[in-house]
C-alpha positions as CSV (number, residue, x, y, z in Angstrom):
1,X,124.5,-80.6,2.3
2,X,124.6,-77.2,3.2
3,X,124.3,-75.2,7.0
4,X,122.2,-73.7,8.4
5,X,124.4,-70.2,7.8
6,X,124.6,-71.2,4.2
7,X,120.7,-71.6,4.0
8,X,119.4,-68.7,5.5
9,X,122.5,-66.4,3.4
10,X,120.8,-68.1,0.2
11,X,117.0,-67.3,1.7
12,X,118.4,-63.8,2.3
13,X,119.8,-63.1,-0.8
14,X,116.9,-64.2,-2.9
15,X,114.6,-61.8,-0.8
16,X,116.7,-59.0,-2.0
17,X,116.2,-59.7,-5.5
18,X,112.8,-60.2,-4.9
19,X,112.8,-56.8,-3.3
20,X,114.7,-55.1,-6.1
21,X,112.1,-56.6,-8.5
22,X,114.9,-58.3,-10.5
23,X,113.5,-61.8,-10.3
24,X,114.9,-63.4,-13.2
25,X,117.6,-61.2,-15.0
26,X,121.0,-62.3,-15.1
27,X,123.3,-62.2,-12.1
28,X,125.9,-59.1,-14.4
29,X,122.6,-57.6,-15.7
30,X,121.0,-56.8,-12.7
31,X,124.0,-55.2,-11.3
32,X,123.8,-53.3,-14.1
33,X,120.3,-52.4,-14.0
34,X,119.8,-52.0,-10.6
35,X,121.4,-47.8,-10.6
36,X,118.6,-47.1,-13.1
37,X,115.7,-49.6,-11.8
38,X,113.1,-49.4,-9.1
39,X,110.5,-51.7,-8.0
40,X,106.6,-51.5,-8.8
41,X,104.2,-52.7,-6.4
42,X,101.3,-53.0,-9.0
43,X,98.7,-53.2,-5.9
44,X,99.6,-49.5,-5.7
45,X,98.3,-48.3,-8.8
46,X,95.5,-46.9,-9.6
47,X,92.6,-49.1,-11.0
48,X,92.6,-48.8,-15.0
49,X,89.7,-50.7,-17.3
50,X,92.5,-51.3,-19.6
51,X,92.6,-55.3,-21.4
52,X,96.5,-55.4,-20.4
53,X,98.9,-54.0,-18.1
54,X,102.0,-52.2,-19.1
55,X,105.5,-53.5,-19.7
56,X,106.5,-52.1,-16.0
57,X,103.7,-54.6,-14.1
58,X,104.6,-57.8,-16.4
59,X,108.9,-56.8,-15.8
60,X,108.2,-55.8,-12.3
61,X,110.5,-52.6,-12.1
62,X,110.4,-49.3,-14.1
63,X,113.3,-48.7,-15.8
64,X,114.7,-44.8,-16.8
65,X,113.4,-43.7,-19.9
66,X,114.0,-41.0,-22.8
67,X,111.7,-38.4,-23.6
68,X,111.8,-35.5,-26.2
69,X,109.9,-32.4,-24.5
70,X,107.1,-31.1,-27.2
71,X,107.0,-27.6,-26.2
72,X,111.3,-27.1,-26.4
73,X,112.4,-30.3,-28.0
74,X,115.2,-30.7,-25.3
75,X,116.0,-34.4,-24.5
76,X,114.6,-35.8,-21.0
77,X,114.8,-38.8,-18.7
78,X,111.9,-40.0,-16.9
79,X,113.6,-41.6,-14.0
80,X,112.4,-45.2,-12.6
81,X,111.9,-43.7,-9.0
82,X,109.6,-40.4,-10.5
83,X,107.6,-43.3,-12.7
84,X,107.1,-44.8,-9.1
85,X,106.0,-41.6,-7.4
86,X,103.4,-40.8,-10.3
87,X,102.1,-44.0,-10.9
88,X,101.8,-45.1,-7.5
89,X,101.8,-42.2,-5.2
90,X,100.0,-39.8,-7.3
91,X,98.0,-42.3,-8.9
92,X,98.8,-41.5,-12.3
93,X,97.0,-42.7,-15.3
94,X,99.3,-46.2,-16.4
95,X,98.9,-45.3,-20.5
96,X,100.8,-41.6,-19.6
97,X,104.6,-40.9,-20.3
98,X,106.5,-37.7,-19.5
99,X,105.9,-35.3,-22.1
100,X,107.5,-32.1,-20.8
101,X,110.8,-31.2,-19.0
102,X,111.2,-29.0,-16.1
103,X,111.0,-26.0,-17.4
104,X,108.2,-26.5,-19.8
105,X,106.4,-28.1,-16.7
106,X,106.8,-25.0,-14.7
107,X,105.8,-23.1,-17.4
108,X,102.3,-24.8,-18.4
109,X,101.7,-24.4,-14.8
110,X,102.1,-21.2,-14.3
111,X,99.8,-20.6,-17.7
112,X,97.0,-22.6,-16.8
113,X,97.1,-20.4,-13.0
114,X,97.1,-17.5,-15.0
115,X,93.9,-18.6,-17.3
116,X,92.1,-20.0,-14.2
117,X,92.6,-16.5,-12.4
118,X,91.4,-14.9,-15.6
119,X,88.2,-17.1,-15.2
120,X,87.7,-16.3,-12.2
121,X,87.7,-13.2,-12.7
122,X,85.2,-13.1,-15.2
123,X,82.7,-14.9,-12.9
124,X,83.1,-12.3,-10.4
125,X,82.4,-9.8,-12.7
126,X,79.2,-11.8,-14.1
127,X,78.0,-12.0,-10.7
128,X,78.3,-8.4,-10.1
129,X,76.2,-7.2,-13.1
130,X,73.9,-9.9,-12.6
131,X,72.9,-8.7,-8.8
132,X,72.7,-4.9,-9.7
């Protein structure tokens, strides 16, 4: 028969596991795991018409992944917590993966404010000629 202290140490530590989203892995593999792993709240992403959910809902944490950039080719790692932030936060489209790195990210960015200030541009200048 165990205490009362024994109990509620027990209740305790199986609410942190819970938290950690590392309900069922090994004991040695969660310590392992838990550096590179954060926890997805699925009731936080955005609604998809999709027939299944991805790996991260059905495991319960997102785990850090490898990417190769396709502009540069440079290897990546999409960590667990910026999965979270996009995904949940952001609202992120659940079929998307990192594609870029830094770099190329900045870079596309600033391209695309460059073409939209083109555009924009150009619709002033329509406007012009058309009210003259």
């Amino acid at each position: 028969m165990k205490s009362g202290k024994q109990r509620k140490a027990e209740i305790k530590a199986a609410r942190l596991k819970r938290s950690a989203g590392l309900q069922g892995v090994p004991e040695r593999l969660a310590a392992y795991l838990s550096a590179n792993v954060v926890a997805c709240n699925p009731a936080q992403l955005a609604p998809s018409n999709s027939y299944g959910a991805p790996d991260f809902v059905h495991r319960g944490y997102y785990v850090d992944t490898a990417f190769r950039c396709k502009e540069c080719g440079a290897e990546g790692i999409w960590t667990a917590a910026r999965q979270k932030w996009w995904y949940e936060v952001a609202k992120g489209n659940v079929e998307t993966r990192a594609v870029r790195c830094k770099a190329c990210r900045a870079h596309e960015r600033a391209r695309k404010e460059i073409a939209r200030q083109i555009h924009q541009a150009g619709l002033l200048a329509k406007r012009a000629r058309a009210q003259q």
